[in-house]
ROLORO-336369 format. One record per atom (N, C-alpha, C, CB): atom name; x, y, z; residue number from 1. Coordinates in nm, 2 decimals. Glycine has a CB too. Example, Ala and Ser with C-alpha at 12.3 -4.5 7.8 and 13.67 -1.06 7.14 Angstrom:
2
{pt "N",{1.32,-0.57,0.78},1};
{pt "CA",{1.23,-0.45,0.78},1};
{pt "C",{1.32,-0.33,0.78},1};
{pt "CB",{1.13,-0.45,0.90},1};
{pt "N",{1.28,-0.22,0.71},2};
{pt "CA",{1.37,-0.11,0.71},2};
{pt "C",{1.29,0.00,0.79},2};
{pt "CB",{1.41,-0.06,0.57},2};
//
This chain:
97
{pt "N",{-2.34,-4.69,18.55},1};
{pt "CA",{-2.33,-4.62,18.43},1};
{pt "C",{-2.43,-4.67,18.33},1};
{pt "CB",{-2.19,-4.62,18.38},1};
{pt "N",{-2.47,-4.59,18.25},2};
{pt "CA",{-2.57,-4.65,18.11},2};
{pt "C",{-2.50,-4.68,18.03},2};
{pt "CB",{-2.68,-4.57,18.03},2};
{pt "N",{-2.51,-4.79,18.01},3};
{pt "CA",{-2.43,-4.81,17.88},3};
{pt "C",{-2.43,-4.79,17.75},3};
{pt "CB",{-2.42,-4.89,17.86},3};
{pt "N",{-2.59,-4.75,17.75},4};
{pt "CA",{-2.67,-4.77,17.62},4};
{pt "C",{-2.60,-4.59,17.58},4};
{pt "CB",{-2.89,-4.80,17.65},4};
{pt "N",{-2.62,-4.50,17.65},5};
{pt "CA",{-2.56,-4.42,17.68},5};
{pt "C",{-2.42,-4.35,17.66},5};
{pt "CB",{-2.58,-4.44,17.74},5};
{pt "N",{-2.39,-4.44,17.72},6};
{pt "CA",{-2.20,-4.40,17.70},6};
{pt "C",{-2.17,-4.47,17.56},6};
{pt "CB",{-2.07,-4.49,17.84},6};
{pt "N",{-2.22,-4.59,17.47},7};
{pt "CA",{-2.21,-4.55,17.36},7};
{pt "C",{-2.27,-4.47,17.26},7};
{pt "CB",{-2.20,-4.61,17.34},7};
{pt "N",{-2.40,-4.43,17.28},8};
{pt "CA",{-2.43,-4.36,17.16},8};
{pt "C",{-2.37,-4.18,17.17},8};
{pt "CB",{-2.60,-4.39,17.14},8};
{pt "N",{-2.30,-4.16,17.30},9};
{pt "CA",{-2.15,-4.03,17.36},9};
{pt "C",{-2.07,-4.06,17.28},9};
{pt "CB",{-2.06,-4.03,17.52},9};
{pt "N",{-2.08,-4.19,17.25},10};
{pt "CA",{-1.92,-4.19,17.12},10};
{pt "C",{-1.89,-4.09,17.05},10};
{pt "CB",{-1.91,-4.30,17.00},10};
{pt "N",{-1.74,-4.02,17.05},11};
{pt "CA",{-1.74,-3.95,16.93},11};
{pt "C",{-1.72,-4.01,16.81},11};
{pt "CB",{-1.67,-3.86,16.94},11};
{pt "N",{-1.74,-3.90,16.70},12};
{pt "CA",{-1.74,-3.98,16.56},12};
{pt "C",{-1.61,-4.04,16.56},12};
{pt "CB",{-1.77,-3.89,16.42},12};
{pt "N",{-1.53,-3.94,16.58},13};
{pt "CA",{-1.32,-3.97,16.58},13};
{pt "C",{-1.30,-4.13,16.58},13};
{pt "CB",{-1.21,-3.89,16.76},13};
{pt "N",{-1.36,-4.15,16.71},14};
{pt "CA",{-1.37,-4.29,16.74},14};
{pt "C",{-1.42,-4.39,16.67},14};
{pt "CB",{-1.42,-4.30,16.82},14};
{pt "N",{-1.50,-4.36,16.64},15};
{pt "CA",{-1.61,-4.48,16.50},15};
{pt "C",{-1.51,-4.48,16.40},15};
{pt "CB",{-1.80,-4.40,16.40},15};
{pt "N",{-1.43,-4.35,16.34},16};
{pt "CA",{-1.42,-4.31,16.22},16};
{pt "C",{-1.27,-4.41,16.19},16};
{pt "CB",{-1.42,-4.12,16.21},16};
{pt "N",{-1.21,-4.45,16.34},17};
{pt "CA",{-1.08,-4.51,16.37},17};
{pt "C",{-1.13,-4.68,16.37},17};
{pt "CB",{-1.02,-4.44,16.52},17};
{pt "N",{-1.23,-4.68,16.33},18};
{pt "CA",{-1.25,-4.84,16.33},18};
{pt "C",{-1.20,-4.86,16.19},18};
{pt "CB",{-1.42,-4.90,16.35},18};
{pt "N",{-1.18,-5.01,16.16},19};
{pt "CA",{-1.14,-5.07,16.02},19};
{pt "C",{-1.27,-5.14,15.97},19};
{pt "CB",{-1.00,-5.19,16.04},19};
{pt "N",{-1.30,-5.18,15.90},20};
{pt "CA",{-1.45,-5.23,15.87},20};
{pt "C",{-1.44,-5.37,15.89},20};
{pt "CB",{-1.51,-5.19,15.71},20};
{pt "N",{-1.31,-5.42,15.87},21};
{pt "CA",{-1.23,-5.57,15.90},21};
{pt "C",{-1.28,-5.57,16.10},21};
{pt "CB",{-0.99,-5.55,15.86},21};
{pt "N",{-1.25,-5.48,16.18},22};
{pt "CA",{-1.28,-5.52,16.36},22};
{pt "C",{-1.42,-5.49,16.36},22};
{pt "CB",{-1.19,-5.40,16.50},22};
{pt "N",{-1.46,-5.42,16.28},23};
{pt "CA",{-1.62,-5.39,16.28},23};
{pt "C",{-1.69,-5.53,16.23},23};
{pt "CB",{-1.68,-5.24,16.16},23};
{pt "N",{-1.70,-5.57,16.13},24};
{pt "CA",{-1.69,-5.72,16.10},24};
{pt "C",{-1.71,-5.83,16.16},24};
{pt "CB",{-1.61,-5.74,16.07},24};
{pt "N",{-1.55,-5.82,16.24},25};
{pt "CA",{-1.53,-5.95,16.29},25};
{pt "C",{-1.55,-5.97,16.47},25};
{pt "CB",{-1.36,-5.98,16.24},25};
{pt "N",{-1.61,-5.81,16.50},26};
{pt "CA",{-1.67,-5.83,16.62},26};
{pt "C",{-1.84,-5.83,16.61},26};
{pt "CB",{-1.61,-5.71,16.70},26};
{pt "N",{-1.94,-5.78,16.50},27};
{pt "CA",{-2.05,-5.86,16.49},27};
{pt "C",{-2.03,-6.04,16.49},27};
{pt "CB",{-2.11,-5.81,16.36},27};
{pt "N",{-1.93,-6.08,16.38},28};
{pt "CA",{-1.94,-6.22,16.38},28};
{pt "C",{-1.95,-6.30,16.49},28};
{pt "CB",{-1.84,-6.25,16.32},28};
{pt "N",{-1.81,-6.22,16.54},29};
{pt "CA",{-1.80,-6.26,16.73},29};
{pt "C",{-1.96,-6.32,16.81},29};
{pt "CB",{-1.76,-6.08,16.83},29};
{pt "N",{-2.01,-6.15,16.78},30};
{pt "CA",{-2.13,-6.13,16.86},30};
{pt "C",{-2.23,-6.24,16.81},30};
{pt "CB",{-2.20,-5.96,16.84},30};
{pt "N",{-2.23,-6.26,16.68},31};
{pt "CA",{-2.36,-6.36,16.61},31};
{pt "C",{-2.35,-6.49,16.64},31};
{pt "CB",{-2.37,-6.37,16.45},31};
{pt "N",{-2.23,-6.53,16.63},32};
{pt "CA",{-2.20,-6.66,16.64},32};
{pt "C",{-2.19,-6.73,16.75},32};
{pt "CB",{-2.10,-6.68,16.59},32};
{pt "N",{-2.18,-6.62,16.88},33};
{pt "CA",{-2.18,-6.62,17.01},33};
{pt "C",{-2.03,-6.69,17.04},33};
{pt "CB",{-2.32,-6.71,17.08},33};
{pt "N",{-1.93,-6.66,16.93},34};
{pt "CA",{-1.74,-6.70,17.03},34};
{pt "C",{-1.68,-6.69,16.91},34};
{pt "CB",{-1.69,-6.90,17.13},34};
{pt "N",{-1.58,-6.65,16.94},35};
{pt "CA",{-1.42,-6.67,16.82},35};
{pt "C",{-1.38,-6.79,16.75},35};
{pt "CB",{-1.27,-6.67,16.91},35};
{pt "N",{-1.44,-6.90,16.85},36};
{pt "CA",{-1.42,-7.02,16.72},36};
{pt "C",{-1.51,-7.01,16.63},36};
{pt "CB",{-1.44,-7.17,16.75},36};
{pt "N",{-1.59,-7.01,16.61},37};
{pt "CA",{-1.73,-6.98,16.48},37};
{pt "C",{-1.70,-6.89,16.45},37};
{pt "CB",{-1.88,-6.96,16.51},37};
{pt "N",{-1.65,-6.74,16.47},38};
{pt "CA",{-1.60,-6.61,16.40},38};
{pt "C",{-1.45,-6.66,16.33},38};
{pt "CB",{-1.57,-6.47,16.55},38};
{pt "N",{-1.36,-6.76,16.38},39};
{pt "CA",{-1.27,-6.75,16.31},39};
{pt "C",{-1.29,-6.87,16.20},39};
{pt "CB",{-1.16,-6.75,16.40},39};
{pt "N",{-1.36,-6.96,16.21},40};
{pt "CA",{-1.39,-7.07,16.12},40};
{pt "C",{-1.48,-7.01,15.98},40};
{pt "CB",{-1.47,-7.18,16.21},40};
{pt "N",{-1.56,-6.88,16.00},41};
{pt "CA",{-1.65,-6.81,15.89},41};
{pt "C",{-1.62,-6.72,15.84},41};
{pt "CB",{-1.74,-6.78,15.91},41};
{pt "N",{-1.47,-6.66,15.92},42};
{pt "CA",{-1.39,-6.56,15.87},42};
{pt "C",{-1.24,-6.59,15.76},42};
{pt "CB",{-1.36,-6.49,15.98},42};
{pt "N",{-1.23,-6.72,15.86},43};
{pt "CA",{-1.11,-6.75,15.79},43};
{pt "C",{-0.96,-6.71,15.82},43};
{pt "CB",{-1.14,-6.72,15.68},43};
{pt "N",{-0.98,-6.68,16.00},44};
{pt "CA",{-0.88,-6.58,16.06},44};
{pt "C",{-0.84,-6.67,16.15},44};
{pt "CB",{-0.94,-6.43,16.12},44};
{pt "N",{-0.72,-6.68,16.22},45};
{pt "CA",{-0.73,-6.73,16.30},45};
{pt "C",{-0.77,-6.70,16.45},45};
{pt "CB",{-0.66,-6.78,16.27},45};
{pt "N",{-0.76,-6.77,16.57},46};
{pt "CA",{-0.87,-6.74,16.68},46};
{pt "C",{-0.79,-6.58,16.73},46};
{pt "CB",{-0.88,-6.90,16.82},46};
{pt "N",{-0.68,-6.58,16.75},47};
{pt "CA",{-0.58,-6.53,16.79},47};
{pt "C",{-0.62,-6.38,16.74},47};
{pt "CB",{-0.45,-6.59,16.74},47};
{pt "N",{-0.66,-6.38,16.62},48};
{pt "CA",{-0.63,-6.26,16.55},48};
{pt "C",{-0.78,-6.20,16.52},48};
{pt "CB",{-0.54,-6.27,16.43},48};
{pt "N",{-0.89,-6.28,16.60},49};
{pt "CA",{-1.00,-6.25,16.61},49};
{pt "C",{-1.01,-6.19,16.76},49};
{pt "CB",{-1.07,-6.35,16.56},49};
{pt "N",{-0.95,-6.27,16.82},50};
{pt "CA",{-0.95,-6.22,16.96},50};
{pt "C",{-0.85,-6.08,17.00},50};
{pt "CB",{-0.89,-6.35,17.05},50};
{pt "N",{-0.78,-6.07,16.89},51};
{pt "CA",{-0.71,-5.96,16.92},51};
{pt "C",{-0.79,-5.84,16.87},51};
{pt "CB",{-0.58,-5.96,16.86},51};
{pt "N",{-0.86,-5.87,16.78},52};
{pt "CA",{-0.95,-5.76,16.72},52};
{pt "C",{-1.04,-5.70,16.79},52};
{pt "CB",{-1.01,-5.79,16.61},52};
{pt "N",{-1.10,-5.79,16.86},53};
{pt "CA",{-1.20,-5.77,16.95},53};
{pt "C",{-1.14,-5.67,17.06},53};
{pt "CB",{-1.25,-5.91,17.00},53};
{pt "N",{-1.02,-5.69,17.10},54};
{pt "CA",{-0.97,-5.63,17.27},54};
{pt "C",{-0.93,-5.50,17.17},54};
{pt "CB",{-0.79,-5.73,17.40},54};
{pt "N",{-0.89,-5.51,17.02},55};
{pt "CA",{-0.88,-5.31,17.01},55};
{pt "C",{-0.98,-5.26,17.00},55};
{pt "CB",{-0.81,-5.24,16.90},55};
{pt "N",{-1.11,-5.31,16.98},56};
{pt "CA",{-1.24,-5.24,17.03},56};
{pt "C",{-1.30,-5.24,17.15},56};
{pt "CB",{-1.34,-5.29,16.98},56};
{pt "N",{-1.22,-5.29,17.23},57};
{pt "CA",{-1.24,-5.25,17.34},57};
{pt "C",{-1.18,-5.14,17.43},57};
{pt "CB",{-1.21,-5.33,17.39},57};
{pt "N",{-1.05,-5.17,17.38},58};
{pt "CA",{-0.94,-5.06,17.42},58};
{pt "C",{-0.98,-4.92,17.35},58};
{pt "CB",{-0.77,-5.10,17.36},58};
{pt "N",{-1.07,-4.89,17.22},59};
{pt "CA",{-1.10,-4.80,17.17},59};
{pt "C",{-1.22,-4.74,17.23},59};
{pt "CB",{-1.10,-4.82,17.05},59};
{pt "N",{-1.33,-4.81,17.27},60};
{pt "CA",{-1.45,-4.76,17.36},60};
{pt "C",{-1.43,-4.80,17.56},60};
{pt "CB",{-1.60,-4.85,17.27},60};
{pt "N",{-1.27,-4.79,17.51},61};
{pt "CA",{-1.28,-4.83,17.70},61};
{pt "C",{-1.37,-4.90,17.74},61};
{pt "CB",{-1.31,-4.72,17.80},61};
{pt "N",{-1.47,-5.03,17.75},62};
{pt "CA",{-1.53,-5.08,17.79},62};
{pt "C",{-1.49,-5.22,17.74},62};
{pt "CB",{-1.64,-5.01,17.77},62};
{pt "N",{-1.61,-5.32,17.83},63};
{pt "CA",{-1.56,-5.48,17.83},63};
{pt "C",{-1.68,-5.48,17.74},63};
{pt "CB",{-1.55,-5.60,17.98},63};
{pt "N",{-1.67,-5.55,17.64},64};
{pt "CA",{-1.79,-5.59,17.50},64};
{pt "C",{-1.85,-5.71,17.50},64};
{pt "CB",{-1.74,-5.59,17.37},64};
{pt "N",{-1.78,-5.81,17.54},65};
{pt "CA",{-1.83,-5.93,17.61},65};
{pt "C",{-1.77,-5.98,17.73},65};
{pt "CB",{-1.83,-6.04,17.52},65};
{pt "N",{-1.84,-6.05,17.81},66};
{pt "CA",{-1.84,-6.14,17.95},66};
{pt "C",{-1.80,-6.24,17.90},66};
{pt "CB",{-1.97,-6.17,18.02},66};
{pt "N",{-1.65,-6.29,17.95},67};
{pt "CA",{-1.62,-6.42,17.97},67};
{pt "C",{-1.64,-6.49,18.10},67};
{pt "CB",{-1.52,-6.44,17.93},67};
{pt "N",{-1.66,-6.59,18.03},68};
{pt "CA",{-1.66,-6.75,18.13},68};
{pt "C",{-1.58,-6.86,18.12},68};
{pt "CB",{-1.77,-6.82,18.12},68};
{pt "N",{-1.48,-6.89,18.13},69};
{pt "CA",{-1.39,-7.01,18.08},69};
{pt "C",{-1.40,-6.96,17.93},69};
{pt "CB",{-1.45,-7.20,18.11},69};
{pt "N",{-1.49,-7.05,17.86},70};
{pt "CA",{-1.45,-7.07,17.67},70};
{pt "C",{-1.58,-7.01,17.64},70};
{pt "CB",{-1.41,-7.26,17.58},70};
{pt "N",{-1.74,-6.95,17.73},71};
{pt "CA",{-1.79,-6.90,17.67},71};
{pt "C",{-1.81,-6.81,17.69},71};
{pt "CB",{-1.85,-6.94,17.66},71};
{pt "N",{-1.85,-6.72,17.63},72};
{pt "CA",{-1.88,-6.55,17.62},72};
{pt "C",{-2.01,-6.48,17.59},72};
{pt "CB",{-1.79,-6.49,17.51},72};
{pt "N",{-2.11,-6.41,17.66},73};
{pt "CA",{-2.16,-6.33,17.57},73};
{pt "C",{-2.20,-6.19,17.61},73};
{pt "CB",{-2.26,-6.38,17.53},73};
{pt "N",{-2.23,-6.13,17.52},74};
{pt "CA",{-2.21,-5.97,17.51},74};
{pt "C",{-2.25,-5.96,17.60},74};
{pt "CB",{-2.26,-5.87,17.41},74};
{pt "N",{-2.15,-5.84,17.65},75};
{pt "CA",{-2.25,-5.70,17.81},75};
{pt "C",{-2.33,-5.60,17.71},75};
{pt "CB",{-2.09,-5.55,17.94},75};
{pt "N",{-2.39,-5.55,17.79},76};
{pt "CA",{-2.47,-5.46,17.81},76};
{pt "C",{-2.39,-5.39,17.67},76};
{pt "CB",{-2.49,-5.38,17.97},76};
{pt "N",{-2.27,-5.30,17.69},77};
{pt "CA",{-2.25,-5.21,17.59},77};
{pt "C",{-2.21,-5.29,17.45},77};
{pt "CB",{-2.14,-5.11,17.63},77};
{pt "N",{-2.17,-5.43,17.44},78};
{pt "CA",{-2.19,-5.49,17.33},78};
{pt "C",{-2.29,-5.52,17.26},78};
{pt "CB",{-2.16,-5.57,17.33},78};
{pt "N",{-2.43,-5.52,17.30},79};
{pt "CA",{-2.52,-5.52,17.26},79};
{pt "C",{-2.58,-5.39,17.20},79};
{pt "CB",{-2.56,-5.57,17.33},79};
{pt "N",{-2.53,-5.27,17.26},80};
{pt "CA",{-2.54,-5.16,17.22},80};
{pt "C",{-2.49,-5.14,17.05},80};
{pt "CB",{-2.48,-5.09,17.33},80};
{pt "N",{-2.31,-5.15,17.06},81};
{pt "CA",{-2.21,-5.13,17.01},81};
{pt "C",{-2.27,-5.22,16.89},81};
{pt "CB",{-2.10,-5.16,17.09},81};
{pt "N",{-2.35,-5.33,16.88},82};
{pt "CA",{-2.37,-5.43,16.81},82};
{pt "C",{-2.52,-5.35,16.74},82};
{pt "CB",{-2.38,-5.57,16.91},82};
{pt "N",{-2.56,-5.32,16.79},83};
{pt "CA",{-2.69,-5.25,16.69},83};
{pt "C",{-2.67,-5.12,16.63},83};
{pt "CB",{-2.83,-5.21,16.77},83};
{pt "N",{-2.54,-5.05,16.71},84};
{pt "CA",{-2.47,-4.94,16.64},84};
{pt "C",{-2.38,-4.99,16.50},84};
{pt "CB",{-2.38,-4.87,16.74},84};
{pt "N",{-2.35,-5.10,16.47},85};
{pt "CA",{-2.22,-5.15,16.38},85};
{pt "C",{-2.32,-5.21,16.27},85};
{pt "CB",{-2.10,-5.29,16.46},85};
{pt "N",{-2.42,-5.30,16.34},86};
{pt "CA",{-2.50,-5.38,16.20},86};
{pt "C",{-2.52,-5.29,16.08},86};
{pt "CB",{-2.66,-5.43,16.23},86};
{pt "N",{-2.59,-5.17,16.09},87};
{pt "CA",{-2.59,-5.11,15.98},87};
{pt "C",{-2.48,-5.08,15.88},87};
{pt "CB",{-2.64,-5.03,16.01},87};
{pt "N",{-2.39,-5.04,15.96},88};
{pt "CA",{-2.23,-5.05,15.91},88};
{pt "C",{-2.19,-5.16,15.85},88};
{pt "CB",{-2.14,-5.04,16.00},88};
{pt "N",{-2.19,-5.28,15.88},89};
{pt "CA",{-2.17,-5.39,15.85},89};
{pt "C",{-2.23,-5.43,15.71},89};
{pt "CB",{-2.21,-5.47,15.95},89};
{pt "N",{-2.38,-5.41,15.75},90};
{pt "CA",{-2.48,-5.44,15.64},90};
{pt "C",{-2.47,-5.35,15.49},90};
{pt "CB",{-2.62,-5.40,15.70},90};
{pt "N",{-2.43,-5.21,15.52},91};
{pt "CA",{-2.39,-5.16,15.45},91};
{pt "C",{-2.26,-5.16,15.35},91};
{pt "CB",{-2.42,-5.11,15.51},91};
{pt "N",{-2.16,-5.22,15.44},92};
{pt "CA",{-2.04,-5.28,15.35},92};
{pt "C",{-2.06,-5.42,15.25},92};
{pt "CB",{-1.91,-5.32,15.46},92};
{pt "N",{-2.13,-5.51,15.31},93};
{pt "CA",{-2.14,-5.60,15.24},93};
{pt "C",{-2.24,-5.59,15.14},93};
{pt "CB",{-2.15,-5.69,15.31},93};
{pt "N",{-2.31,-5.49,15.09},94};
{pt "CA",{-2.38,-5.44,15.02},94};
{pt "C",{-2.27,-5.37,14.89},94};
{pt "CB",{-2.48,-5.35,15.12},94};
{pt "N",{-2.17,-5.31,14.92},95};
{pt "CA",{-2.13,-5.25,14.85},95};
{pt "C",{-2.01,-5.34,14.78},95};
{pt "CB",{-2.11,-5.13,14.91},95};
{pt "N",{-2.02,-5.42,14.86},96};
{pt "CA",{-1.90,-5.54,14.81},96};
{pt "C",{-1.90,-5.64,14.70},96};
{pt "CB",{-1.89,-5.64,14.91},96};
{pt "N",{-2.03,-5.65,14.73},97};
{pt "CA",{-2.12,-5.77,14.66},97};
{pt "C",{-2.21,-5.66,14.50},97};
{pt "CB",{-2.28,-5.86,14.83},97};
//
């Protein structure tokens, strides 16, 4: 399957059901390359970063990052999912500040 693909099929419904908090804290994920650094810059704890992450998963049916024991990094559709969100992201913290 393309991944690149099957996300940019997303419907809006779906996007529109994100919180800007899992949108967030699954770039951080992605930047920081793991949940300890996402939860140490977020201020969340690991638990509840990691939970955030698996309802974006559960929402685009797909695995967003590859684990390995304790390290992780994005598949294919996280990287996608991840150039789809930055602007989003960028855009909230813009309006925040």
């Amino acid at each position: 399957m393309d991944e690149g693909r099957f996300v940019s099929n997303l419907t809006l419904n779906r996007a529109e059901s994100l919180s800007v908090q899992q949108i967030n804290t699954f770039c951080c994920v992605y930047e920081l390359g793991g949940y300890a650094g996402a939860s140490e810059q977020l201020g969340l704890a690991g638990p509840t970063i990691w939970e955030q992450v698996k309802i974006l998963e559960r929402v685009y049916k797909t695995v967003l990052f590859k684990r390995s024991g304790r390290n992780i990094r994005p598949s294919p559709t996280g990287d996608v999912l991840y150039r789809k969100h930055v602007d989003t992201k960028l855009l909230c913290a813009v309006s925040i500040s």
